[in-house]
N, CA, C and O atoms as a Tripos MOL2 file, in Angstrom:
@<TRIPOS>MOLECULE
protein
  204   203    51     0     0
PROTEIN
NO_CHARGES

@<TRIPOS>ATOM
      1 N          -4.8490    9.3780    5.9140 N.3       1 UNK1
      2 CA         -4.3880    8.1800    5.2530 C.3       1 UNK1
      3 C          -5.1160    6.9490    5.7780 C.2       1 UNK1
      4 O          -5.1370    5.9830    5.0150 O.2       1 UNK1
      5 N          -5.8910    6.7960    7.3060 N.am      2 UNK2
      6 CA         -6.0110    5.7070    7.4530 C.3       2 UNK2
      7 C          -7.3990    5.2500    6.8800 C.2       2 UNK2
      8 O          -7.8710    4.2090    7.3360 O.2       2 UNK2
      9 N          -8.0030    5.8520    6.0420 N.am      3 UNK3
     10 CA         -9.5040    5.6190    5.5510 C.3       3 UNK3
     11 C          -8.6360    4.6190    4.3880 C.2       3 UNK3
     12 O          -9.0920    3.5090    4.1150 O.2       3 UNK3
     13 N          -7.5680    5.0370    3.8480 N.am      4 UNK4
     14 CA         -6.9690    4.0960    2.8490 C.3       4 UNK4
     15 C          -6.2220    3.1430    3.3310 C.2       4 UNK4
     16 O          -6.4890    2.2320    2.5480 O.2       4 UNK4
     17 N          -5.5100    2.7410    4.0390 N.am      5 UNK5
     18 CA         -4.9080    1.8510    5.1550 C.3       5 UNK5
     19 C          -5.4730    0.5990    5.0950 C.2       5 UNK5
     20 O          -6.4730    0.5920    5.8130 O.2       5 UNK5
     21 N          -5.2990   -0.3920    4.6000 N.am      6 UNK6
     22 CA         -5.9600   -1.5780    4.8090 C.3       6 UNK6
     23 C          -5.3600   -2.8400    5.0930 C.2       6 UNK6
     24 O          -4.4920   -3.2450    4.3200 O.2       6 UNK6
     25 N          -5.7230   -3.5990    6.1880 N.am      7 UNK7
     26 CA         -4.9530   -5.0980    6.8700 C.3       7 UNK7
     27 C          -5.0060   -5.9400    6.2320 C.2       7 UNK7
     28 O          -6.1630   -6.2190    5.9190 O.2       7 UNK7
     29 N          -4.1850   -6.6290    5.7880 N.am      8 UNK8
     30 CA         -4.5720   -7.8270    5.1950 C.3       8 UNK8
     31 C          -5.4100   -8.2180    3.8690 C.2       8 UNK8
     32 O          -6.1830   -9.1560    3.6690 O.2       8 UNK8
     33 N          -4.9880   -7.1820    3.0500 N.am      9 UNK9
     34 CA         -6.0090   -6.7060    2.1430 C.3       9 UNK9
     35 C          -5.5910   -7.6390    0.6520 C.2       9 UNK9
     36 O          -4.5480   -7.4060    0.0410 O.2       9 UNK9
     37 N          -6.5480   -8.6630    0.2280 N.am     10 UNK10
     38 CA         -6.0200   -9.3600   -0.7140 C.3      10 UNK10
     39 C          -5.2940   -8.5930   -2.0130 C.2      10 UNK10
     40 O          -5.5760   -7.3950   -2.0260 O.2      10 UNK10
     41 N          -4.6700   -8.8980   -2.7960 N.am     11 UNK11
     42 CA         -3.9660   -8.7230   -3.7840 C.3      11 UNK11
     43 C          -4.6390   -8.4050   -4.9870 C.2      11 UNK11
     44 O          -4.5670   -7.3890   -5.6790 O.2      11 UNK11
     45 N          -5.6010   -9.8930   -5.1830 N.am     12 UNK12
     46 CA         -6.2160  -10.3890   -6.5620 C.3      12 UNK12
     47 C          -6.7640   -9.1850   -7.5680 C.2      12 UNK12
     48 O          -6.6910   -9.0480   -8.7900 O.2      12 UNK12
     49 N          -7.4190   -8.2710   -6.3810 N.am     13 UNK13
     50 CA         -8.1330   -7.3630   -7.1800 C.3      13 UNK13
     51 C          -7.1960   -6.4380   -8.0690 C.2      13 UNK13
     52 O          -7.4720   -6.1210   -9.2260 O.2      13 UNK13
     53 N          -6.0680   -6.0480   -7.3920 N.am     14 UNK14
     54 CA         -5.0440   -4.6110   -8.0170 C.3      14 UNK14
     55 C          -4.2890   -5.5860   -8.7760 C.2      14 UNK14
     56 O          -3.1120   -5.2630   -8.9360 O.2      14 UNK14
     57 N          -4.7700   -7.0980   -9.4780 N.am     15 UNK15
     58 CA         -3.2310   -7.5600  -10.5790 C.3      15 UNK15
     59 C          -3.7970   -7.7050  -11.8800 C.2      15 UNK15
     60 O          -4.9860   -7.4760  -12.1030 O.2      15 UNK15
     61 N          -3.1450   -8.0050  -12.5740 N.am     16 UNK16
     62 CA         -3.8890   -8.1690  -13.9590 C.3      16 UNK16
     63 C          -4.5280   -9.7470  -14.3060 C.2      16 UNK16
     64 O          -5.5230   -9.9390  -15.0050 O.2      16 UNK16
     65 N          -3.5300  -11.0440  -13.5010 N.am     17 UNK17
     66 CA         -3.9800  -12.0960  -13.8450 C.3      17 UNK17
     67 C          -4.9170  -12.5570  -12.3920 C.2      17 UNK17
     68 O          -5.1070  -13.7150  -12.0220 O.2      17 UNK17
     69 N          -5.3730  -11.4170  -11.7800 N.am     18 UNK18
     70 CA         -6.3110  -11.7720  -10.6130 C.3      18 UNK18
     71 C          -6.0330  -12.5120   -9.6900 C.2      18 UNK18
     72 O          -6.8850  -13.0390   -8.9760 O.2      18 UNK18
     73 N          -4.4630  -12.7060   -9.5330 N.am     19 UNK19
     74 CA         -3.8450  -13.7750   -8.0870 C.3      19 UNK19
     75 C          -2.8590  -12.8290   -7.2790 C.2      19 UNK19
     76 O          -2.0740  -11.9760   -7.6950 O.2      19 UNK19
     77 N          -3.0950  -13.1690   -6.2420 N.am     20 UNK20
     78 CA         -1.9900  -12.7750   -4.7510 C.3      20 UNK20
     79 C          -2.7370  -12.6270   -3.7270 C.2      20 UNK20
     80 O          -3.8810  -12.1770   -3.7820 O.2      20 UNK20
     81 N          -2.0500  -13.0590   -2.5080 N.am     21 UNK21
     82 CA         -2.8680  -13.1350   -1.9030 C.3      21 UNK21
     83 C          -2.7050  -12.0220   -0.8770 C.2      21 UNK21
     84 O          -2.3710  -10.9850   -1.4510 O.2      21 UNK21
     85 N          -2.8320  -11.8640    0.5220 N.am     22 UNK22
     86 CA         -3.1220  -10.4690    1.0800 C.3      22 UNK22
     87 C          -1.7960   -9.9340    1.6550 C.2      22 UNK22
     88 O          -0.8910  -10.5390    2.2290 O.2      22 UNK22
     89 N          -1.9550   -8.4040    1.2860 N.am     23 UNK23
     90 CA         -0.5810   -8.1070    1.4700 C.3      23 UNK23
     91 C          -1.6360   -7.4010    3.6820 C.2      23 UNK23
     92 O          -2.7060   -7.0600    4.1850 O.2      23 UNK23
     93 N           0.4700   -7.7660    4.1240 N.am     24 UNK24
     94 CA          0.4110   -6.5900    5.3270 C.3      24 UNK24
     95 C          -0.4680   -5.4980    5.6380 C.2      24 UNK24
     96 O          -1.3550   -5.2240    6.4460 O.2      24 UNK24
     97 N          -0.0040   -5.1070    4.8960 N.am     25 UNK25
     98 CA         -0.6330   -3.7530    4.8030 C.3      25 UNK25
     99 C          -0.8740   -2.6960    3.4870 C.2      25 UNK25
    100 O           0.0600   -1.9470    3.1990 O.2      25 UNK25
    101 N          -2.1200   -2.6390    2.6960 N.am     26 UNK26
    102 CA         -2.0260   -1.8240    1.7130 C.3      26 UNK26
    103 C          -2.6280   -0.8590    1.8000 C.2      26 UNK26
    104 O          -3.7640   -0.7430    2.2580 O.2      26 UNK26
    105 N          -1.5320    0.4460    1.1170 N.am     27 UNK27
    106 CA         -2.4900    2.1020    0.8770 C.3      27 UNK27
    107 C          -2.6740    2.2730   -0.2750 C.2      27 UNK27
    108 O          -1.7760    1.7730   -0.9520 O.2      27 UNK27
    109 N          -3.7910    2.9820   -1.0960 N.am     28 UNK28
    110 CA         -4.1320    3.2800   -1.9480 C.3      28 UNK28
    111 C          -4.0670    4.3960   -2.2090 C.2      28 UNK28
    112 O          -4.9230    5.1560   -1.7560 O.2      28 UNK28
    113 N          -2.8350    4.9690   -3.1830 N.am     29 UNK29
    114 CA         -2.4170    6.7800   -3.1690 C.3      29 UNK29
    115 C          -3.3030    7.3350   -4.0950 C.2      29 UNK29
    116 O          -3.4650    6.5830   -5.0560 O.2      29 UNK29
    117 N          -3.8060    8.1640   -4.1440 N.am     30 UNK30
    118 CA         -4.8470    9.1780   -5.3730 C.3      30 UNK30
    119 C          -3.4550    9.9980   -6.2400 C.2      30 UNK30
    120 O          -3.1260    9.7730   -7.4050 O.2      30 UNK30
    121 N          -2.9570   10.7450   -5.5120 N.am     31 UNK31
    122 CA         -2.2190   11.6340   -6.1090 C.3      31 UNK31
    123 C          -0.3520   11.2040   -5.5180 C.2      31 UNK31
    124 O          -0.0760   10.2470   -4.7950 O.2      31 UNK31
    125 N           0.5070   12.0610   -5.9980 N.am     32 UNK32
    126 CA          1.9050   12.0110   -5.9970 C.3      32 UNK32
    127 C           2.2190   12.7750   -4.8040 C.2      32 UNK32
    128 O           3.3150   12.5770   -4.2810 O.2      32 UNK32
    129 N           1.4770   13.5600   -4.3330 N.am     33 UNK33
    130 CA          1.4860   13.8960   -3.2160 C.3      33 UNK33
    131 C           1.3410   12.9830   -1.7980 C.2      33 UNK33
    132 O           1.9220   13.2120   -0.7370 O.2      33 UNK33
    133 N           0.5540   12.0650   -2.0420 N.am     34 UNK34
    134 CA          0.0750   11.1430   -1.2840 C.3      34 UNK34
    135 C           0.9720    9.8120   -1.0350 C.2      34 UNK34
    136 O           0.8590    9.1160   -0.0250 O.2      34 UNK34
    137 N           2.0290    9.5140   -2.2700 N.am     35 UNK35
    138 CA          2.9000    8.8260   -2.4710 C.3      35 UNK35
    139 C           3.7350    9.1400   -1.7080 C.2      35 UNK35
    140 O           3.8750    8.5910   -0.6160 O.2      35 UNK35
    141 N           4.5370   10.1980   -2.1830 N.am     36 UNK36
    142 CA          5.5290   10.9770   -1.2220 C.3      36 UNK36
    143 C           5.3730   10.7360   -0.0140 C.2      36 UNK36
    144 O           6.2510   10.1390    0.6090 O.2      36 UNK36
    145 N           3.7740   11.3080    0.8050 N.am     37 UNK37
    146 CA          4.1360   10.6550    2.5480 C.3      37 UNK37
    147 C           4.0890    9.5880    2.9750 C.2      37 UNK37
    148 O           4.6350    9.2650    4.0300 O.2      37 UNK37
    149 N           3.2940    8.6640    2.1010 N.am     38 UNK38
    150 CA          3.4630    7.3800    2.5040 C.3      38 UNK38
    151 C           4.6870    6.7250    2.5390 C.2      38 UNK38
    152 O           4.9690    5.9480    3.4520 O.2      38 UNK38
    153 N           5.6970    7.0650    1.2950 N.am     39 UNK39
    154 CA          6.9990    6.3240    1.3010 C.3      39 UNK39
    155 C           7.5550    6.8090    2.4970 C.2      39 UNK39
    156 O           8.0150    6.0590    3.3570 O.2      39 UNK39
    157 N           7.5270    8.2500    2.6010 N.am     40 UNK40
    158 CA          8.7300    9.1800    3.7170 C.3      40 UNK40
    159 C           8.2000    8.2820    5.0320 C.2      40 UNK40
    160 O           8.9950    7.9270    5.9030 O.2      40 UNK40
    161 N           7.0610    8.0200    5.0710 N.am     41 UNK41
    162 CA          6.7030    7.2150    6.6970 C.3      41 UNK41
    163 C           6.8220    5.7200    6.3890 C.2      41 UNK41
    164 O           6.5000    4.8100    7.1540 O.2      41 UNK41
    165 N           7.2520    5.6170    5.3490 N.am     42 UNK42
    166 CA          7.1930    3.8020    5.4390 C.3      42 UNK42
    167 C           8.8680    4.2020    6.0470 C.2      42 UNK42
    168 O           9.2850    3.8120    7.1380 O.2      42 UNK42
    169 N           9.5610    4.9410    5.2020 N.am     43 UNK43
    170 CA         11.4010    4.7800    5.4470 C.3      43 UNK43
    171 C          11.1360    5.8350    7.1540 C.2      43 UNK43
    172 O          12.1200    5.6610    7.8730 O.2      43 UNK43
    173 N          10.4380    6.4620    7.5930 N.am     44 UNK44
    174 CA         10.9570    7.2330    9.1080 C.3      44 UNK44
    175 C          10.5100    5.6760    9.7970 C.2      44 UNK44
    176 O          11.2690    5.4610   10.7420 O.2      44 UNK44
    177 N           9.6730    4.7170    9.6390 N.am     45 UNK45
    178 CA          9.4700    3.4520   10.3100 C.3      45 UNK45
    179 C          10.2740    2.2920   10.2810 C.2      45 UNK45
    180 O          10.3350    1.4690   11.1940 O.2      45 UNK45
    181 N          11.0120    2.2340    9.0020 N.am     46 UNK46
    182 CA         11.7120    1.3660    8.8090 C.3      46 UNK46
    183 C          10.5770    0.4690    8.3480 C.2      46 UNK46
    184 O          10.6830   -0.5990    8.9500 O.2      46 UNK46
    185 N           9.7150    0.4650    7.6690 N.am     47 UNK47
    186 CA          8.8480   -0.2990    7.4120 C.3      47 UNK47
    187 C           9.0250   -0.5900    5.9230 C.2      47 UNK47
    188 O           8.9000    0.3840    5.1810 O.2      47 UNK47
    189 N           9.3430   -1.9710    5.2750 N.am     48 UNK48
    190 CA          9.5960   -2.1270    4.0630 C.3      48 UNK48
    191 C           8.4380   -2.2330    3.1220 C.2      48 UNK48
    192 O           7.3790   -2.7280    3.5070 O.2      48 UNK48
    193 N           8.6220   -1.7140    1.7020 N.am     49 UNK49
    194 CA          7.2830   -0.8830    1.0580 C.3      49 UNK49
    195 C           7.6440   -1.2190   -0.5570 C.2      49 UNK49
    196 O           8.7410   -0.8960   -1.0140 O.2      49 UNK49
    197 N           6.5110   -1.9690   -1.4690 N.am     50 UNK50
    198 CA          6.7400   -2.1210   -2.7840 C.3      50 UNK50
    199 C           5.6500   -1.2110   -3.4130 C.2      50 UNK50
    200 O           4.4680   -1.0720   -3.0960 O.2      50 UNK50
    201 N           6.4650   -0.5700   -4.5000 N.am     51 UNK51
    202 CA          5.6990    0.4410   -5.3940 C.3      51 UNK51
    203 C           5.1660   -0.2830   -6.5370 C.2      51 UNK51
    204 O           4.5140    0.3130   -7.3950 O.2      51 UNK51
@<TRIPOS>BOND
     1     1     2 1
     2     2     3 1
     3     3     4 2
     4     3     5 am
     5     5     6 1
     6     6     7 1
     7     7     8 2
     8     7     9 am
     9     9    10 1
    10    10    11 1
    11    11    12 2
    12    11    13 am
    13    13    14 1
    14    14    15 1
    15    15    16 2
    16    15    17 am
    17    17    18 1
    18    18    19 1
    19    19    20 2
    20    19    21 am
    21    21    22 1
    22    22    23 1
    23    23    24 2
    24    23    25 am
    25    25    26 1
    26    26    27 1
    27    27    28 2
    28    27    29 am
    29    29    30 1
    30    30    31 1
    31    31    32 2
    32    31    33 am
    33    33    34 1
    34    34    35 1
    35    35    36 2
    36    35    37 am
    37    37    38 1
    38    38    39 1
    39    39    40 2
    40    39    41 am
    41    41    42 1
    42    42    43 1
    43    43    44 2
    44    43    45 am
    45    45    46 1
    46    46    47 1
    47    47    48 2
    48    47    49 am
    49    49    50 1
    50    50    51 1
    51    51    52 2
    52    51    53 am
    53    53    54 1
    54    54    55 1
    55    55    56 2
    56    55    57 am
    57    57    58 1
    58    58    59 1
    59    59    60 2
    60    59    61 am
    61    61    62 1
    62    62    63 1
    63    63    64 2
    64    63    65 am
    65    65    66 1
    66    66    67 1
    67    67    68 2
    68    67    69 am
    69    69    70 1
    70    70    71 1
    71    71    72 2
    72    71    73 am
    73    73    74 1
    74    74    75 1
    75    75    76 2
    76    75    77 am
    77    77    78 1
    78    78    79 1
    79    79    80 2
    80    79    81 am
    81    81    82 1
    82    82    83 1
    83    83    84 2
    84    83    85 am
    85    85    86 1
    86    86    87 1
    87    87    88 2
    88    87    89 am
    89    89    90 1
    90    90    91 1
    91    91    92 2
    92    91    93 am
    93    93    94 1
    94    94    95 1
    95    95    96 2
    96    95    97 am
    97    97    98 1
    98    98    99 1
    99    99   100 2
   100    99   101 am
   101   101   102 1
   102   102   103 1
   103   103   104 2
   104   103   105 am
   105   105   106 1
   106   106   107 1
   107   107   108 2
   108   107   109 am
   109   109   110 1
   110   110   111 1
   111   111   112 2
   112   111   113 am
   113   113   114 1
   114   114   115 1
   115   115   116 2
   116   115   117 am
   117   117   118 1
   118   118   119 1
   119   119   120 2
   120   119   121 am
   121   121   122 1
   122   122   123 1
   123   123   124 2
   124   123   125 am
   125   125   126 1
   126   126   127 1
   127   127   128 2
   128   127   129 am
   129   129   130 1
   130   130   131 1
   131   131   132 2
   132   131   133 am
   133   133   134 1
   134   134   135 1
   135   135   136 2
   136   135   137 am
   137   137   138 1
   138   138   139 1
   139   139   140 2
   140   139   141 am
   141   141   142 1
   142   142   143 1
   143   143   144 2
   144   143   145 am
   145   145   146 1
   146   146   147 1
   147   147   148 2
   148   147   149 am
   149   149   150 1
   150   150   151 1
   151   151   152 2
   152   151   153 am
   153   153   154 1
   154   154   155 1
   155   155   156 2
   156   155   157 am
   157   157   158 1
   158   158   159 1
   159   159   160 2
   160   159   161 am
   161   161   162 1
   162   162   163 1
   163   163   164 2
   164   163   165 am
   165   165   166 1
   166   166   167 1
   167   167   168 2
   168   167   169 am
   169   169   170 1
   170   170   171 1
   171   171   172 2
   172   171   173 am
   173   173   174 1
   174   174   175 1
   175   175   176 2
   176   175   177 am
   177   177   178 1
   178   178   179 1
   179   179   180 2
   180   179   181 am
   181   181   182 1
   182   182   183 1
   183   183   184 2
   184   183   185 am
   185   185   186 1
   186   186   187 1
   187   187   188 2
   188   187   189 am
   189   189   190 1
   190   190   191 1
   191   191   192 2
   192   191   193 am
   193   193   194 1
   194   194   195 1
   195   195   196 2
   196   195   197 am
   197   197   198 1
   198   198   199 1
   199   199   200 2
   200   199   201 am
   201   201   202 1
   202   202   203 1
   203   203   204 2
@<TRIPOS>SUBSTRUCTURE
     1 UNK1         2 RESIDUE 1 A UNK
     2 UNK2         6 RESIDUE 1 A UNK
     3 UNK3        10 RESIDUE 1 A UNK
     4 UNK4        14 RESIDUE 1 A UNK
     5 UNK5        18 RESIDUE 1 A UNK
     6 UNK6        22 RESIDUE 1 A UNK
     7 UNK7        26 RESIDUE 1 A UNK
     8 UNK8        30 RESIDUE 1 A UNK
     9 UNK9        34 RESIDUE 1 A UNK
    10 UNK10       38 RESIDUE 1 A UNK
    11 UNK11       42 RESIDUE 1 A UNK
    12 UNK12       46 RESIDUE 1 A UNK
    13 UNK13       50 RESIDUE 1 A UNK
    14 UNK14       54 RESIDUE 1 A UNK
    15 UNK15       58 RESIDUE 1 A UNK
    16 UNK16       62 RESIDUE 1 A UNK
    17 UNK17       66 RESIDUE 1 A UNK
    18 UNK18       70 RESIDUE 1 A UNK
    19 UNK19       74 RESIDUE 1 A UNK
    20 UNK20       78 RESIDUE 1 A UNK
    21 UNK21       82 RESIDUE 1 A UNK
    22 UNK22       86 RESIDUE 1 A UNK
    23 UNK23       90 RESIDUE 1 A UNK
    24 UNK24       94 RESIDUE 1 A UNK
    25 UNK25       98 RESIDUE 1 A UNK
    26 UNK26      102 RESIDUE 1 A UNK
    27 UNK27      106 RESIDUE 1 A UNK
    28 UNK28      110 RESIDUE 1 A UNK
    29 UNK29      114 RESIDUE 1 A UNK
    30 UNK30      118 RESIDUE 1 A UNK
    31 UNK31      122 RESIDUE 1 A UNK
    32 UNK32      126 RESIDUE 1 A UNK
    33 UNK33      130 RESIDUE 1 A UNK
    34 UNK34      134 RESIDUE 1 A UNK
    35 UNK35      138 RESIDUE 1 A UNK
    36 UNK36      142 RESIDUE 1 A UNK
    37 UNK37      146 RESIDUE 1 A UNK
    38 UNK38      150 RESIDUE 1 A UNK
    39 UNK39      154 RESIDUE 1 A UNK
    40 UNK40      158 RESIDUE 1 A UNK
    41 UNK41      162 RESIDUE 1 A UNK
    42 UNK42      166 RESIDUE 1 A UNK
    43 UNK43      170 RESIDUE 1 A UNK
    44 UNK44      174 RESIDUE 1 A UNK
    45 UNK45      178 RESIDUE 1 A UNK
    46 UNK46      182 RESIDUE 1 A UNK
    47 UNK47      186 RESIDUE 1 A UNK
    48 UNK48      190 RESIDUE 1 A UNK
    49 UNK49      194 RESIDUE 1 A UNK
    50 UNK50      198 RESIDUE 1 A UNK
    51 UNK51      202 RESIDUE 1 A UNK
């Protein structure tokens, strides 16, 4: 996961009207599989997470 893992990673690019600015922390899932562990380790961290 951490090749997808990114700090501070602006927004603009993933919106449709090209604004936001950098989130915490963003992962980029390929598959539903990939979703799944990321959420299960955002909630075993307590780390709060928008889909």
């Amino acid at each position: 996961m951490g090749r997808r893992a990114r700090r501070d990673e602006p927004l603009a690019p993933y919106t449709a009207m090209r604004v936001g600015g950098p989130a915490d922390l963003l992962v980029v899932c390929r598959t539903v599989e990939e979703v799944v562990e990321v959420v299960g380790m955002a909630q075993a961290y307590d780390v709060p997470f928008l889909l």
